[in-house]
C-alpha positions in Angstrom: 0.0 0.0 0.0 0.9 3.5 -0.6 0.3 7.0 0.5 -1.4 9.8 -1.6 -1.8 13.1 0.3 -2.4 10.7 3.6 -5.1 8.2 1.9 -3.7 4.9 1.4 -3.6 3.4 -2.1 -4.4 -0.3 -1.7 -4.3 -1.2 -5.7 -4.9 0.0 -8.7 -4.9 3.8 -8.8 -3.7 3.9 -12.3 -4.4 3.1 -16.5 -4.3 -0.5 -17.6 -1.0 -1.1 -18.6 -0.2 -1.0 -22.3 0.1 -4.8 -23.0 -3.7 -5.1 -21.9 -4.8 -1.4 -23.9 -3.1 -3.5 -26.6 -6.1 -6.2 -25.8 -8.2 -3.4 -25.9 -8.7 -2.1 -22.8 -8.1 1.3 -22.2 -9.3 1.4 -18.9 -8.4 2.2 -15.4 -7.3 -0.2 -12.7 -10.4 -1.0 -10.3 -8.6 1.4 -7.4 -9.3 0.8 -3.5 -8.3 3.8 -1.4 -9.1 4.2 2.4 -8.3 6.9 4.8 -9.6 9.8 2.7 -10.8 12.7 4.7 -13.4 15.3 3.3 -10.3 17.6 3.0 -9.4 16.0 -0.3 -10.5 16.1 -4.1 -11.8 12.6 -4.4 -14.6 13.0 -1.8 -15.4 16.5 -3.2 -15.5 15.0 -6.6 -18.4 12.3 -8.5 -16.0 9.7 -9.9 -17.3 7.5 -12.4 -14.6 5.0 -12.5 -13.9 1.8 -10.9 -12.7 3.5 -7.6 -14.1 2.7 -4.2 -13.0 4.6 -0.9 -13.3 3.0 2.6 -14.1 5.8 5.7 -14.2 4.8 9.2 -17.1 6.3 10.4 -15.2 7.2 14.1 -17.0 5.4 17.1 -19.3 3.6 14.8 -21.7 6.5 15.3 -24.9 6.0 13.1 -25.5 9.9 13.0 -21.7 10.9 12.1 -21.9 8.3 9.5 -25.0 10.3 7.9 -23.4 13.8 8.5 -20.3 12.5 6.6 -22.3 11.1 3.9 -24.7 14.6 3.6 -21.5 16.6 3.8 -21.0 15.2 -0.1 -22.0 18.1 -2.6 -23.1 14.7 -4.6 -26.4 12.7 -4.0 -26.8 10.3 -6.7 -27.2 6.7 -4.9 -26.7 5.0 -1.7 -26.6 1.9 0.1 -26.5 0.9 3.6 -25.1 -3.2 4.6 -26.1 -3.6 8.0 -27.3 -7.4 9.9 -30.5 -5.1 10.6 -32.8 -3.8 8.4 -34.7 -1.3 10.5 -30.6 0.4 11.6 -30.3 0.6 7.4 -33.4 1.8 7.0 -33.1 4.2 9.7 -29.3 5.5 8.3 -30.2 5.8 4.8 -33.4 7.6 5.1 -31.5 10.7 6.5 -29.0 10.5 3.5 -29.9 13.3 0.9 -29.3 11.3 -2.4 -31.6 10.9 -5.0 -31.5 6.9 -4.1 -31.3 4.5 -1.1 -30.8 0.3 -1.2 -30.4 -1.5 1.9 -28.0 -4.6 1.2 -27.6 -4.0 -2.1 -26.4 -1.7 -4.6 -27.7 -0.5 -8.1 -30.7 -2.5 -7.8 -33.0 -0.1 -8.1 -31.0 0.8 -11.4 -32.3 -2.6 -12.7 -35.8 -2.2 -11.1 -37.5 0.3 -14.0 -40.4 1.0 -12.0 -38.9 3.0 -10.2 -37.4 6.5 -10.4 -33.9 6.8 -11.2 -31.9 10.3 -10.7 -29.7 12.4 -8.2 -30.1 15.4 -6.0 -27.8 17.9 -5.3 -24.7 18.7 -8.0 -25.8 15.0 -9.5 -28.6 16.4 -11.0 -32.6 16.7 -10.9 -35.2 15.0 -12.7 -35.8 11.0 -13.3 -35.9 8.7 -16.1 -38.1 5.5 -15.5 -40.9 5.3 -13.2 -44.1 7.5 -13.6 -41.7 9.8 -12.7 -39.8 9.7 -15.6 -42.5 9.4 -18.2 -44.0 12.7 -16.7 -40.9 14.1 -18.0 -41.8 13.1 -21.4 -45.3 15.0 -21.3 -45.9 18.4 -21.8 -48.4 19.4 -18.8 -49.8 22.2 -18.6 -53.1 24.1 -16.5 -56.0 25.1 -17.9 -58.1 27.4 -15.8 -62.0 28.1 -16.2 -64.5 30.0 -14.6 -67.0 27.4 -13.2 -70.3 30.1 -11.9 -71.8 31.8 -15.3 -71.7 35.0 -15.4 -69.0 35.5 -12.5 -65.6 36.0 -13.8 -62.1 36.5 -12.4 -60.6 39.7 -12.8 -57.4 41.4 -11.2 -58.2 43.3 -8.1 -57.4 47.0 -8.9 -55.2 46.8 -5.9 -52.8 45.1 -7.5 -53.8 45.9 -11.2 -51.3 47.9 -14.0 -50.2 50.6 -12.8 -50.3 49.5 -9.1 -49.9 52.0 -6.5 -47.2 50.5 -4.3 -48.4 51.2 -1.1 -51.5 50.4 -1.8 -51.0 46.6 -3.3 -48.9 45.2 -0.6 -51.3 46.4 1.6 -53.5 44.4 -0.4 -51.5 41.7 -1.4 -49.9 41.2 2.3 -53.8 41.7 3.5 -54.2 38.1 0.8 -51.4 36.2 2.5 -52.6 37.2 5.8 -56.1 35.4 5.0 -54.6 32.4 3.1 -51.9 31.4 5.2 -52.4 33.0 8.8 -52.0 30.4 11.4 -54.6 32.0 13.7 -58.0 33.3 13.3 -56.9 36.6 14.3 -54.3 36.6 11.8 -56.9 35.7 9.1 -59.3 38.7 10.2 -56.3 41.0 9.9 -56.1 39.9 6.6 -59.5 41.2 5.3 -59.7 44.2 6.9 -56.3 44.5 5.0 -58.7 43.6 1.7 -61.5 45.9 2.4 -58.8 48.9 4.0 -56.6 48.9 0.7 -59.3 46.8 -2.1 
């Protein structure tokens, strides 16, 4: 084994050699690295290669393990191997990636039912799943008014031009009623409407 800015290089860690690129393999060694630290590249980095690094999560501490993994700017996939389900379960729920397998890994690549995708810097959206159909469609709203001869118009409040002071009055007076978390709050709200509509 040897050391690269304090992780240890167990093998690998370089290209095939050219007698096997001669085979036709231009590939790079499958590389096992452990004692990396978030201080360096390789945990700041998504490598899609053939390299796997080994952490000791110190004290065997179930929530360090999840603050090391959510300290990643990557969230693609995850797995948890643990002799109990519900301590996986419980681990890999907190981890912010855009997939978790409990004793396994990439399954849920090979199960197309389901959503595939990242979160984070490894991306947004799915493919497969409903998920990933939904991205195929083009949805959009369509809005009607239901009572005849009622029909929604912009409040002059908060109609072109808009006197400022007057429509957020009004439009904080609309939040106020919508959202308030108390009925007092709500009441404020329309005599915001009435004060400033």
């Amino acid at each position: 084994a040897s050391s690269i800015k304090g992780a240890v290089l167990h093998c690998g860690g370089k290209r095939n050699s050219s007698d096997n690129i001669a085979k036709g393999g231009q590939f790079y060694q499958p590389t096992l690295i452990s004692g990396v630290t978030s201080k360096m590249r390789i945990w700041k980095e998504e490598v899609f290669g053939p390299i796997m690094c080994v952490i000791i999560v110190p004290d065997d501490n179930d929530d360090t393990c999840v603050q090391l993994v959510n300290d990643c700017p990557f969230g693609l996939g995850s797995s948890v191997y643990s002799a109990s389900k519900t301590r996986a379960l419980a681990i890999g729920s907190q981890f912010q990636t855009g997939m978790f397998t409990a004793n396994d890994f990439g399954v849920n690549y090979l199960i197309q039912s389901l959503p595939f995708g990242g979160v984070k810097e490894s991306g947004f959206g799915r493919f497969a799943g409903p998920e990933g159909l939904r991205a195929c469609c083009l949805e959009r709203s369509i809005v009607i008014d239901r009572i005849p001869g009622v029909k929604t118009s912009i409040p002059r409040a908060i109609d072109y031009p808009m006197d400022t002071n007057r429509g957020m009055g009004f439009g904080k007076g609309l939040v106020e009623l919508f959202y308030g978390d108390s009925l007092f709050v709500k009441i404020k709200g329309i005599v915001s409407l009435i004060r400033y509509g």
